[in-house]
Legacy VTK file of the C-alpha trace (Angstrom):
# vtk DataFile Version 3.0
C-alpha trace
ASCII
DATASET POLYDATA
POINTS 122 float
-59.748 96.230 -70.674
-59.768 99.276 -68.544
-60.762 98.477 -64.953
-63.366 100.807 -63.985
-63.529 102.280 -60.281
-66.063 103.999 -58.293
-65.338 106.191 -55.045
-67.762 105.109 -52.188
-69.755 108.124 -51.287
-72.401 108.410 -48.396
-73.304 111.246 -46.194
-72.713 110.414 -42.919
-74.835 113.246 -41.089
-78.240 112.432 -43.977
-77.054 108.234 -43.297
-77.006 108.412 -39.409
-79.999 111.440 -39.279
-82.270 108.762 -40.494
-81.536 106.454 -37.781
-81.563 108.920 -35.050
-85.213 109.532 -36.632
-86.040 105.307 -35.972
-84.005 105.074 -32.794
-86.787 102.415 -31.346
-85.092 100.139 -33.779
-82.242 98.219 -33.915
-78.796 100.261 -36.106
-77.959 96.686 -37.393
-81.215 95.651 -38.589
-81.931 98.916 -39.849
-78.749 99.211 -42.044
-79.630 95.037 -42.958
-83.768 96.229 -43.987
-81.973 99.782 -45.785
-80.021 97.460 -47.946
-82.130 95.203 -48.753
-84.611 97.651 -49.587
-82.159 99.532 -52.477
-81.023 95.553 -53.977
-84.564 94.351 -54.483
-85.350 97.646 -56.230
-82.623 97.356 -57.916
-82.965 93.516 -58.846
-86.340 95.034 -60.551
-84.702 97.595 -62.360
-82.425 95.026 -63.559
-85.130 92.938 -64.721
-86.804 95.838 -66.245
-83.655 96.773 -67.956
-82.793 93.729 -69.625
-86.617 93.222 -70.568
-86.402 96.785 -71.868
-89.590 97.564 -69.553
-88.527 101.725 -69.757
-92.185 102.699 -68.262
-91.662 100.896 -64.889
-88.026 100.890 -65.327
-88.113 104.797 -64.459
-90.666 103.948 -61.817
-88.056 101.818 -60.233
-85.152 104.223 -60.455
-86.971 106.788 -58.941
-87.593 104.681 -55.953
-84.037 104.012 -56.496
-83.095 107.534 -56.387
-85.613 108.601 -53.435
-84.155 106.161 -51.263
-80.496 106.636 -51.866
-80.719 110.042 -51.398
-83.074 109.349 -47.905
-80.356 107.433 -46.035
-77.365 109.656 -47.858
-76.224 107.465 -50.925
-75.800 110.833 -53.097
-73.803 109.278 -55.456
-76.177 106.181 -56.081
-79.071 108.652 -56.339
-77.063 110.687 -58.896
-76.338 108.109 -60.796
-79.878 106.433 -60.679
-81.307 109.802 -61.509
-78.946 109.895 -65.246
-79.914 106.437 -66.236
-83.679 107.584 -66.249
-82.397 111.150 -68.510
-80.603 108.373 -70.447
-84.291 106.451 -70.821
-86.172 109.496 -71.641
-83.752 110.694 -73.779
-84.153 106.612 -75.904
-80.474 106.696 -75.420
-79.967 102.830 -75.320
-76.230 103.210 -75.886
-76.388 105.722 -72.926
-78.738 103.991 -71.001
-76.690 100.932 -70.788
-73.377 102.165 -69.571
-74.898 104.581 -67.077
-76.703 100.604 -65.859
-73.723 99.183 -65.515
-72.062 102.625 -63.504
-75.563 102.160 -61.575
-74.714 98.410 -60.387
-70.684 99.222 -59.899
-71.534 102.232 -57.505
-74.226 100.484 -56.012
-71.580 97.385 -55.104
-69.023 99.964 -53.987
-71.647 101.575 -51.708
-72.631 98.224 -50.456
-69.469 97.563 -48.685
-70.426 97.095 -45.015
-66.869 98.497 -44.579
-67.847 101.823 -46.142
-71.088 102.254 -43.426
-68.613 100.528 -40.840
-65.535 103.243 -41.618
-67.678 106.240 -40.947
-67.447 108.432 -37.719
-70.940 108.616 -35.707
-72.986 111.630 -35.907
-75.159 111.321 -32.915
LINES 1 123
122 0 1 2 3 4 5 6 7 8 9 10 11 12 13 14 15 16 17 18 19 20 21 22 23 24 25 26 27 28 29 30 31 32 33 34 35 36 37 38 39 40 41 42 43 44 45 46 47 48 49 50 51 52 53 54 55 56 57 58 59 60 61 62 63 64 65 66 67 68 69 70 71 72 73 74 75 76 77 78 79 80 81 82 83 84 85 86 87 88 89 90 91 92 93 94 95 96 97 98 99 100 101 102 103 104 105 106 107 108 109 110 111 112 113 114 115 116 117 118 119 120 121
């Protein structure tokens, strides 16, 4: 089976503009309550996926897609943003590989490593 890869890509100047905007708080906890934030939305579009619940399963990616593109996860936003064409368009076929692209970007973007690597924007 063909491995399938997917580049990390966040916008350091949208990520770190958000925190300059919440600088009473903590960078740690706010990167912790950002993530957290995106994986239980996304453990609900999950659910909503696999119980083929497509009304508040686009609800759910656009809060998906609002939020990734907030703190500078273009890519995760992007890709949110074609599995809801995908459910409007009552792809399923589509639909379910632009899901599973959805949860490999979103464990690529993850990567503390990735938010870690970046150079500050102050």
């Amino acid at each position: 089976m063909m491995e399938r890869k997917e580049c990390v890509e966040i916008d350091p100047a949208q990520f770190f503009q958000q925190f300059n905007l919440q600088a009473d708080r903590d960078m740690h906890d706010l990167i912790f309550d950002v993530f957290e934030d995106v994986a239980r939305i996304l453990g609900c579009v999950e659910t909503q996926y696999l119980k083929t619940d497509y009304d508040n399963l686009r609800d759910s990616l656009d809060g998906v897609a609002t939020l990734a593109q907030k703190f500078g996860f273009g890519h995760l936003s992007r890709v949110a943003q074609d599995v809801k064409l995908c459910v409007d368009g009552n792809d399923l076929v589509a639909v379910s590989s632009t899901f599973q692209r959805l949860i490999r970007v979103w464990e690529r973007e993850q990567s503390l490593f990735a938010i870690w690597d970046m150079p500050i924007h102050s």
